[in-house]
C-alpha positions in Angstrom: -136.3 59.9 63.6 -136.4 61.4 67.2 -134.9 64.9 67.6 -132.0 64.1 69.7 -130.9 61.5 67.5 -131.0 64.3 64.5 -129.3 66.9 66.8 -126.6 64.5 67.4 -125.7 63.8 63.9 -125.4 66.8 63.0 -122.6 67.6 65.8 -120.8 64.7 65.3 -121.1 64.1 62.0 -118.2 61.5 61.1 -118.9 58.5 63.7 -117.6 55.4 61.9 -120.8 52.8 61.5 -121.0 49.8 63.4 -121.6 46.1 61.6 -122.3 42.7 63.3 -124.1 43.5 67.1 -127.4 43.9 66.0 -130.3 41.5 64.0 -133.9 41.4 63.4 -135.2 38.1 63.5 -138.2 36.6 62.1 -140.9 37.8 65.0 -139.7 41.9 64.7 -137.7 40.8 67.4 -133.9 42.7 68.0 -131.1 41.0 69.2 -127.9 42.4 70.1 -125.2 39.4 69.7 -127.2 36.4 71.5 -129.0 38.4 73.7 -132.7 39.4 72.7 -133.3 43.2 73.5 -136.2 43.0 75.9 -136.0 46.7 77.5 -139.0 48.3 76.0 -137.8 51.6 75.6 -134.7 50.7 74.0 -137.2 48.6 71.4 -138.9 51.4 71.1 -136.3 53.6 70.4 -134.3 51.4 67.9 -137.9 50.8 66.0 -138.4 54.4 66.0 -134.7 55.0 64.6 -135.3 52.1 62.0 -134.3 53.3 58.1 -132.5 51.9 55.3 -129.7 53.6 53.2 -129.4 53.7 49.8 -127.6 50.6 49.6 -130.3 48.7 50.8 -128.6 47.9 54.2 -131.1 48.6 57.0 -129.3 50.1 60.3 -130.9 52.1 63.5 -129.1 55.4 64.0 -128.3 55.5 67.6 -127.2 59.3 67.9 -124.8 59.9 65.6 -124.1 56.1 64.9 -125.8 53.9 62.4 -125.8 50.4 63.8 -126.5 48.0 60.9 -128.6 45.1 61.4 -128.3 41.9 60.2 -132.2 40.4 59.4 -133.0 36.9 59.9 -135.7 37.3 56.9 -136.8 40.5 56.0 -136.2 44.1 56.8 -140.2 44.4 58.2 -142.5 41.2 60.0 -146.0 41.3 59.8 -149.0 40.2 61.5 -152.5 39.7 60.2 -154.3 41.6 63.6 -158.2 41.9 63.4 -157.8 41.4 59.2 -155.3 44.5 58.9 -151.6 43.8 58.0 -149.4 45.5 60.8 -145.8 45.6 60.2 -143.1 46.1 62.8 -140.4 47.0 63.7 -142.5 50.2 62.1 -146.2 49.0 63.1 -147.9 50.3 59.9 -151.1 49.4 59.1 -150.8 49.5 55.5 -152.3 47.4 52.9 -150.7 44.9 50.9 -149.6 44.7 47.3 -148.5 41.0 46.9 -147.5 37.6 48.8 -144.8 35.2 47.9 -143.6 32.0 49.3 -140.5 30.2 50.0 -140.0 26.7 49.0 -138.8 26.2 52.5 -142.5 27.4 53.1 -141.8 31.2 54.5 -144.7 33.5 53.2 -143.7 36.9 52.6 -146.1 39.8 51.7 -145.2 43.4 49.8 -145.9 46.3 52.2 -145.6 49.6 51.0 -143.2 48.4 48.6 -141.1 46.9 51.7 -140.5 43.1 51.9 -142.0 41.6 55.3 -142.1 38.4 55.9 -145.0 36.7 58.0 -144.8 36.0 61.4 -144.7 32.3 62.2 -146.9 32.4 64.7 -149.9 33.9 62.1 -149.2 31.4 59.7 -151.6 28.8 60.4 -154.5 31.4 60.6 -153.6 33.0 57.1 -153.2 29.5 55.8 -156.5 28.5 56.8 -157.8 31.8 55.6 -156.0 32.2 52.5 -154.5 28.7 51.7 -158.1 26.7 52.3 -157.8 24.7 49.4 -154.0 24.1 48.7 -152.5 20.5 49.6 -148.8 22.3 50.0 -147.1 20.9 47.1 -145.4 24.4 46.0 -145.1 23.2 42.7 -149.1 23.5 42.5 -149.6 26.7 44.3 -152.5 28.5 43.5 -152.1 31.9 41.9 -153.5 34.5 45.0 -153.5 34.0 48.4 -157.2 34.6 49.3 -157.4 36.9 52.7 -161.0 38.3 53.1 -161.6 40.8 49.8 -158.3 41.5 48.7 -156.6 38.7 47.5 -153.2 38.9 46.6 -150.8 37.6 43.8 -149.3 34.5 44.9 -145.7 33.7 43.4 -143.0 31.2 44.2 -139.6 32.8 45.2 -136.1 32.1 47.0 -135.1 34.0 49.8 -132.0 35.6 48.1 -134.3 36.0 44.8 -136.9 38.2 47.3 -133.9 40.0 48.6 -132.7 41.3 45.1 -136.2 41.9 44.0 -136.2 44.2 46.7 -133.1 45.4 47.4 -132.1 44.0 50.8 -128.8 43.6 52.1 -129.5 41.0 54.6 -126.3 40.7 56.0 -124.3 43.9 55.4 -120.6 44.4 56.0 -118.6 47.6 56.1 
């Protein structure tokens, strides 16, 4: 968390939260009501001032403020870049534990014990990479998902079953 942002809350130390303005969608993408935050320092900033609180809800602490956000899937996206997981709105390069899919067809991977789900846009490449052989029936799907030498357990899961297995308060409220 940035120094100023740490200096901040410890003067004021009582700012009441705010709920509702800010989401993470899909692509590690922030939106603040309909509008999608393209200034990239403020990106920067909120993914720098990214956490999660012991409740599971995951906010950005804008000096003294913690702005909960609402996420569209998961608290963390990733993208399969060069055959290395990165994640964002934190942009580890971590390795991953475990992948799981929707029935809606969302993959989802374990990160550093964080649920991200995979970008859209990578999904036909991991597909091809690590589905080859699957027809897409979820009721017959295979047991790993095969990317280069790590292959990782494969299970089939809800959305809301991924988010209690984890944890994540999706939508919090105050």
């Amino acid at each position: 968390m940035d120094t100023q942002v740490l200096a901040a809350m410890a003067k004021w130390p009582n700012v009441p939260a705010v709920f509702g303005w800010l989401r993470l969608d899909g692509r590690g993408q922030w939106w603040i009501r309909d509008e999608r935050l393209s200034h990239e320092g403020m990106v920067a900033f909120f993914n720098r001032n990214y956490s999660r609180d012991a409740q599971g809800r995951y906010y950005v602490q804008n000096g003294p403020q913690k702005v909960f956000v609402s996420l569209d899937a998961a608290p963390l996206v990733a993208r399969l870049v060069d055959g290395a997981w990165q994640t964002l709105p934190c942009d580890d390069d971590v390795q991953a534990r475990a992948a799981f899919m929707t029935p809606e067809g969302q993959l989802f991977i374990e990160i550093a014990g964080e649920l991200a789900v995979v970008d859209d846009r990578d999904l036909a490449a991991v597909a091809a990479a690590g589905l080859a052989e699957w027809d897409g029936d979820t009721a017959r799907l295979p047991a790993t998902l095969q990317l280069d030498s790590h292959p990782l357990p494969l299970s089939l899961h809800t959305l809301p079953a991924l988010w209690q297995r984890y944890g994540v308060v999706a939508r919090p409220q105050a």
